[in-house]
N, C-alpha and C positions, 0 to 999 in steps of 0.2 A: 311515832310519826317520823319519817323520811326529812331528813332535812336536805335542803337547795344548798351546794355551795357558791359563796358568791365568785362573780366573775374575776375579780384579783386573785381568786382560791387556786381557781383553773390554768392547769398548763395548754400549751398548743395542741398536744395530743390528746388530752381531753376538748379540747373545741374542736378537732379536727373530726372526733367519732361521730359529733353530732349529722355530718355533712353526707350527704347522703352521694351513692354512687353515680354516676352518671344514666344509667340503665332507668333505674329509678325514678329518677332527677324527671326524665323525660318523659318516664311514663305517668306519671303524676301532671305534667304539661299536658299531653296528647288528651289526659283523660278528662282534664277541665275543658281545654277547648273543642272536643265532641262535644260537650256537656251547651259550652260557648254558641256553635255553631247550627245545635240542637234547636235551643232558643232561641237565636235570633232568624233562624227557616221557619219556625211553626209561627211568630209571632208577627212575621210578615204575612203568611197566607191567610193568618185573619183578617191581616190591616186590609189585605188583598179584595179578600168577601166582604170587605167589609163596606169597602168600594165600590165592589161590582152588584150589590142588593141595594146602595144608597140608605143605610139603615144596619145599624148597632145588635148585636144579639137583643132579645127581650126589649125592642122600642119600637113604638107604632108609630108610623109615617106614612103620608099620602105620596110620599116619593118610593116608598122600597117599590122593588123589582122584583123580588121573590123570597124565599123563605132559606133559613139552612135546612140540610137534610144531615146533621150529624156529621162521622168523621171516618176515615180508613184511615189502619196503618201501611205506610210504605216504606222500604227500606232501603234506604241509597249508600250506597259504597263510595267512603271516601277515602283518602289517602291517609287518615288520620285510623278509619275502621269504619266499619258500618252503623248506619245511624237508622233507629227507627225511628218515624219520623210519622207525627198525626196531621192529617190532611182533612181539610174540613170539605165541607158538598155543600153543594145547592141543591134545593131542587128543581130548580130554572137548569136545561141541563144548557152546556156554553161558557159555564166558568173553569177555566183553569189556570192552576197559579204559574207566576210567569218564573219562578224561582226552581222548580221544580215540572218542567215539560211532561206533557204526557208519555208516559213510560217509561221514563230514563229510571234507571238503577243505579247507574254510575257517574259520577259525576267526568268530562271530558278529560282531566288530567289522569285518571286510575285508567281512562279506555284507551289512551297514549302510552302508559303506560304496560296493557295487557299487550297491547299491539306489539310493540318493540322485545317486549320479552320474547313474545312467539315468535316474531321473523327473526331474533338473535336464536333462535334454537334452543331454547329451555325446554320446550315442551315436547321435544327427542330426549331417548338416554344417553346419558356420556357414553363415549367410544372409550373403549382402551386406550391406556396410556401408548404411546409407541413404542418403549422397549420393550412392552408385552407382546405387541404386538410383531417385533423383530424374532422376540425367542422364541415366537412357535411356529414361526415359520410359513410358506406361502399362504396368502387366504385361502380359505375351501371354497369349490363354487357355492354360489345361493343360488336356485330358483324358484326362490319367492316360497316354497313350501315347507310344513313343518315337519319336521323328522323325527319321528317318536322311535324310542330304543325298540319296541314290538308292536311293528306297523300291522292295525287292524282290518278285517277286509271293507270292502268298499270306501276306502279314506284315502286313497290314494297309494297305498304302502304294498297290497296285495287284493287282486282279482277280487270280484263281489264273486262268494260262493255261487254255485247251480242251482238254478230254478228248482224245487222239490215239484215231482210230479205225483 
């Protein structure tokens, strides 16, 4: 059997291996609070239906409004990862939760976030560096078409062959 040493036993470098990397550290964070934010989205849209039928899963009232109709999964992208996410129904149709709008996949901060990346130009290839660009010297023209080493007929490169008669 393994024995513990006690903590007067241990140097600093022995406490220090315990510590985890920073990389780590946070993904171990990130991965609770999906977990976090998981739970308290799905545990609303009940609270939600639960509201909008006036009436509890499995309990009869002369007040309910209509019945559940079961659940879909949806999947919302959040800045944390994507979350699959169960969403309950009615079958009163009319209900939707206010936590999750109809259609959204994204939650507003991740669509701020595609946004800006694309108008910063991510979504182009890098140019060459400049001095690559000085050592070979003037650009070549473009006009917009591609240029294959053994230009095929009809693609632009050479004449479409003669009609076979």
């Amino acid at each position: 059997m393994a024995s513990v040493p006690a903590l007067t036993d241990l140097t600093v470098a022995d406490l220090w291996k315990g510590v985890k990397d920073e990389d780590t550290l946070w993904g171990d964070i990130s991965r609770e609070s999906l977990r976090a934010v998981k739970c308290l989205l799905e545990h609303r849209m009940e609270d939600e239906l639960t509201h909008y039928l006036k009436a509890a899963s499995y309990t009869r009232s002369s007040y309910r409004r209509g019945y559940r109709n079961g659940s879909y999964v949806r999947r919302l992208t959040t800045t944390w990862g994507t979350l699959p996410l169960t969403v309950p129904r009615a079958r009163v149709h009319g209900f939707t939760p206010s936590v999750l709008p109809r259609y959204q996949r994204r939650t507003d901060r991740v669509n701020t976030l595609v946004r800006s990346v694309f108008l910063g130009g991510v979504s182009t290839p890098p140019s060459r560096p400049p001095a690559r660009r000085a050592a070979r010297g003037p650009p070549q023209r473009h006009d917009g078409l591609r240029h294959h080493p053994h230009p095929r007929p009809g693609r632009g490169g050479l004449p479409p062959p003669a009609a076979v008669r």
